[in-house]
C-alpha angles and dihedrals in degrees: 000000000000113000114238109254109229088179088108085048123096126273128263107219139172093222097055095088095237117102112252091256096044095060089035088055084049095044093048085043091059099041087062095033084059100042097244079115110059128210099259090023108145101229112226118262129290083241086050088054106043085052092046085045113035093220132114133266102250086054087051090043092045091049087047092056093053092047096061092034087062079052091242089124152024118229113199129205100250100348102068138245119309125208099246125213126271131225113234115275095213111099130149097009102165092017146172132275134283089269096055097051083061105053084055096052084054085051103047102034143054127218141226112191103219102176133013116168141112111261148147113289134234110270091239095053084038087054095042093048094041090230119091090220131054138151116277120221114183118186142169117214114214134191102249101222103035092032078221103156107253105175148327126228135199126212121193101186137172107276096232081081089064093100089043099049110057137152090257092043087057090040090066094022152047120238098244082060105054082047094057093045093056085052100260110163107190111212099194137343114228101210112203110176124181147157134266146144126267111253125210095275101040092046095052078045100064094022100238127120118289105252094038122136114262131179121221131199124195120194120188112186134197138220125191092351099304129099108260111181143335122241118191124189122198106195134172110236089207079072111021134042129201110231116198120187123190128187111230087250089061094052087048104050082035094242135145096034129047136159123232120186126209091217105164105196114199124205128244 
């Protein structure tokens, strides 16, 4: 059996600002997530993979334990570590509205309520809302049979709710639905959805390694025409995917996704 050449893979380097284990981990990532790693694919030794790399055994041994911690392989006890194979990543396609993907994350998920408190809001939610304080919801999702972090997500909300969303309240109920007992009609959702690192505390948070990619998505809603409240997601993509349906009128007429790009120009 023929070793899988890494020598078109990036490079793991000590200048890169990302601990070893961290880039191996991302270089084994991308070689499954590609295909060039096979479900059933034997990976090559701890030893292979100290000489392709240049690294030490305890950084192999470290990016092969988050690898099968994010379930990609199978690591046996004095055979090796095996590409496992991976569920299909299609769900929902064609799916239902903004109100039902709630209700399965409510479904699928438990809560922990962090941070609840008025407070000033970030310049860029107070810019968005049009009002400089808001009340500050801070939860972290969790998957309701394993209790793994999934996500947390952030609420900035007119203070008047203050007396509807409690802590007891969230601890019986979902947001949506507390919104929806203190007569909240939502018009439209605006979905922004980028890229950061995981600081200190996010990533303690979701309990994966400070410096990791992780996707965030900001939703600002609006009721009765006007902008209501911002809701910001921070997810791992090693656990959690964003799924985006459009009907074949909306990718006509170019509507429900678009691409900005923050481009600054200087002059000359």
């Amino acid at each position: 059996m023929s070793v899988h050449d890494f020598r078109s893979s990036a490079e793991v380097t000590a200048g890169a600002g990302v601990p070893l284990h961290r880039q191996l981990y991302l270089v084994l990532h991308d070689e499954i997530a590609r295909g060039a790693l096979a479900p059933g694919d034997l990976l090559p030794t701890e030893q292979t993979l100290c000489d392709q790399f240049g690294v030490s055994r305890i950084t192999v041994r470290r990016a092969l334990t988050d690898l099968a911690d994010a379930g990609l392989i199978e690591r046996r006890q004095g055979v090796g570590s095996f590409v496992r194979d991976q569920p299909s990543t299609h769900r929902g396609v064609g799916g239902g509205s903004y109100m039902d993907e709630l209700r399965q994350t409510e479904f699928e998920t438990e809560v922990d309520v962090i941070e609840l408190d008025v407070r000033k809001a970030p310049k860029v939610v107070a810019d968005e809302l049009g009002r400089e304080r808001a009340l500050h919801v801070l939860r972290l999702r969790r998957e309701r049979r394993t209790s793994e972090p999934l996500m947390i997500t952030e609420a900035w909300l007119p203070e008047e709710l203050s007396d509807s969303v409690t802590r007891d309240a969230l601890s019986r109920a979902p947001l949506y639905r507390l919104l929806a007992d203190a007569d909240v009609e939502l018009d439209r959702v605006q979905h922004e959805i980028t890229a950061e690192i995981a600081g200190p505390r996010s990533a303690q948070l979701l309990n994966t390694a400070i410096g990791s990619a992780v996707v965030r998505v900001n939703r600002l809603a609006f009721a009765n025409g006007e902008p209501h409240h911002y809701l910001s997601i921070l997810l791992s993509p090693n656990r959690s995917r964003v799924l985006l349906t459009q009907s074949a009128a909306e990718l006509e007429a170019g509507e429900g996704m678009s691409i900005a790009h923050d481009v600054h120009l200087t002059g000359e």
